[in-house]
Structure formats: C-alpha cells, structure tokens
C-alpha positions as a Markdown table, in Angstrom:
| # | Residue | x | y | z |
|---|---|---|---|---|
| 1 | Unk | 2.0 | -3.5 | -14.4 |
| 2 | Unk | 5.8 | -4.6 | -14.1 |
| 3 | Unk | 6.7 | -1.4 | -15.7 |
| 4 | Unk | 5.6 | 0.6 | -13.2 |
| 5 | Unk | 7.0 | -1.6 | -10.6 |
| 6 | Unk | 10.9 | -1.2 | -11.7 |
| 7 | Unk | 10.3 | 2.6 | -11.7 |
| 8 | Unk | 11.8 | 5.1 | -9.2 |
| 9 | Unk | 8.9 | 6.3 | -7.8 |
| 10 | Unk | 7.5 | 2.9 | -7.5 |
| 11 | Unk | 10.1 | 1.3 | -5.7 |
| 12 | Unk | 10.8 | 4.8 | -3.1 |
| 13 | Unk | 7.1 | 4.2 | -2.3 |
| 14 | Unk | 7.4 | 0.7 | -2.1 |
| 15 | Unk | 10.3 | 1.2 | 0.7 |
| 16 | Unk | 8.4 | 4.3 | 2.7 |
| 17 | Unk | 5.5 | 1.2 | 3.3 |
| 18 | Unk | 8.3 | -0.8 | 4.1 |
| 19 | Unk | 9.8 | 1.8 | 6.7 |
| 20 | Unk | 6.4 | 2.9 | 8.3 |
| 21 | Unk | 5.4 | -0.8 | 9.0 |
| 22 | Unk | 9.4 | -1.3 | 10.8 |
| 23 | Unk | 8.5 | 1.7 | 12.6 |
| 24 | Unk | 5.7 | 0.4 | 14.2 |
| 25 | Unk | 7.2 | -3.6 | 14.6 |
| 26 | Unk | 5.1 | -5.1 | 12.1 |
| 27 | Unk | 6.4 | -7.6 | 9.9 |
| 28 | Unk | 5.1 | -7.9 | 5.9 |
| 29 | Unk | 5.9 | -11.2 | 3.7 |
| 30 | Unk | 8.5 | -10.9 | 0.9 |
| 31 | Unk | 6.8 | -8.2 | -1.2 |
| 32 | Unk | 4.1 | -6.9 | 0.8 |
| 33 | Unk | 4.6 | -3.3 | 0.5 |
| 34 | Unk | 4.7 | -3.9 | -3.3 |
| 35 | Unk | 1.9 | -5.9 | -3.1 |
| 36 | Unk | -0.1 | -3.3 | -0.9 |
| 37 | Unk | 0.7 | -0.9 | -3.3 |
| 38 | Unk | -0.2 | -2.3 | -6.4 |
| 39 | Unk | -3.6 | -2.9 | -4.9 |
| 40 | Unk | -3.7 | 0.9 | -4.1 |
| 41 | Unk | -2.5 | 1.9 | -7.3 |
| 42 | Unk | -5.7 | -0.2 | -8.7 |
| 43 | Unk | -8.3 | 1.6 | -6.6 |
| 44 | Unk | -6.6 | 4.8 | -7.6 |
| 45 | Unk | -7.0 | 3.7 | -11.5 |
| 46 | Unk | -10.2 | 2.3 | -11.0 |
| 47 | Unk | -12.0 | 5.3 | -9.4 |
| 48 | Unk | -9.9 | 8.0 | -12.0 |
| 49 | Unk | -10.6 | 5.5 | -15.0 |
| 50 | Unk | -6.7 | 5.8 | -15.9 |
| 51 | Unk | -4.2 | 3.7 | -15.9 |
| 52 | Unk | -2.1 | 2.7 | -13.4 |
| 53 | Unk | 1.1 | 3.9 | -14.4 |
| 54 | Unk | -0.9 | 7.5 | -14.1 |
| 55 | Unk | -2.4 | 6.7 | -10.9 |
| 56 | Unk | 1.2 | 6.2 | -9.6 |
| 57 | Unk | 1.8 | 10.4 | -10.2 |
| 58 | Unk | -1.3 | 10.5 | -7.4 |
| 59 | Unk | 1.2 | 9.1 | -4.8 |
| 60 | Unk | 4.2 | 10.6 | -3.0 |
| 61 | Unk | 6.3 | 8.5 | -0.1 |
| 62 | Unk | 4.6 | 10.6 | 2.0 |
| 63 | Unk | 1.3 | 9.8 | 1.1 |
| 64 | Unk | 2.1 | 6.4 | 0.9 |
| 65 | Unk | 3.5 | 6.1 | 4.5 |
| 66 | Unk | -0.1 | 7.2 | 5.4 |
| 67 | Unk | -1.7 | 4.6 | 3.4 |
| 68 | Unk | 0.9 | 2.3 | 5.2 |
| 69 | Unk | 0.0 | 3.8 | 8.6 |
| 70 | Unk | -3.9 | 3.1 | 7.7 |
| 71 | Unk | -2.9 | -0.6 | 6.9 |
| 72 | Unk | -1.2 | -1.0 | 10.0 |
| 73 | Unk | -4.0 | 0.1 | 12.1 |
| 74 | Unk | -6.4 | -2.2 | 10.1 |
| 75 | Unk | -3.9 | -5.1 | 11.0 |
| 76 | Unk | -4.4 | -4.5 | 14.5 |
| 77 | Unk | -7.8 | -3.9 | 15.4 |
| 78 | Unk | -9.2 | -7.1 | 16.1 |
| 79 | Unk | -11.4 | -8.4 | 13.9 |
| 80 | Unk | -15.1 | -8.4 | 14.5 |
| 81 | Unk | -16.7 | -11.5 | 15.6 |
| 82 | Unk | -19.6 | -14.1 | 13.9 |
| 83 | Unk | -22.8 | -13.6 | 16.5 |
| 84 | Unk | -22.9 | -16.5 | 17.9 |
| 85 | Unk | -26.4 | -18.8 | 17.4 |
C-alpha cells in the first residue's frame, strides 16, 4: 500500500480531504486524510475484489471531497446513547 500512497492521485485526494474538512473548521491528526482514505480505498477493493492501487482509478478529488464531506457530518452528529437500565 505505500505505493499507492506516494502517487499523484493519491496524494491530490489526500489534500481535497484535507481542504473540505478546513472548509468546514474541523481539525484531523497528522495523516488523517491519508488515513481516511486508505480505509476507503479498502472498502472500494473489498467490494470490486481488486486491488487497491485499482480501486484508487474509482476516485477523483471530487469524489473524494464528498466522501470527506460524509465524514465530517458523521463527526458531528452526536453519537447515540446506551439506554439507560
């Protein structure tokens, strides 16, 4: 998998995550959008059965800004609460 992360594509995606989470003042660790994206690129494999330097060609920066945009939401909604007993 470190191939795919040094690669163009990779890294512009990487940095659209980055962007659309600045855009909306929410902060990721050191690596997050690489991270988030890695994980994406997984699913993608996963579900296609290929690899996931082939699921990377299913992505654009524009696509990935919505997956970024999804992940923000997610972040925000407060998370359900245990019933209490």
């Amino acid at each position: 998998m470190a191939e795919v992360d040094r690669t163009k594509q990779f890294l512009e995606i990487a940095g659209a995550i980055e962007r659309e989470f600045a855009v909306r003042n929410m902060r990721l660790k050191p690596g997050g959008a690489k991270e988030l994206l890695r994980a994406h690129l997984g699913w993608i494999a996963n579900q296609f059965g290929i690899t996931q330097r082939s699921a990377l060609n299913y992505l654009t920066p524009e696509t990935a800004a919505q997956l970024a945009r999804s992940a923000a939401r997610t972040m925000r909604e407060p998370s359900p609460q245990s019933p209490a007993n």
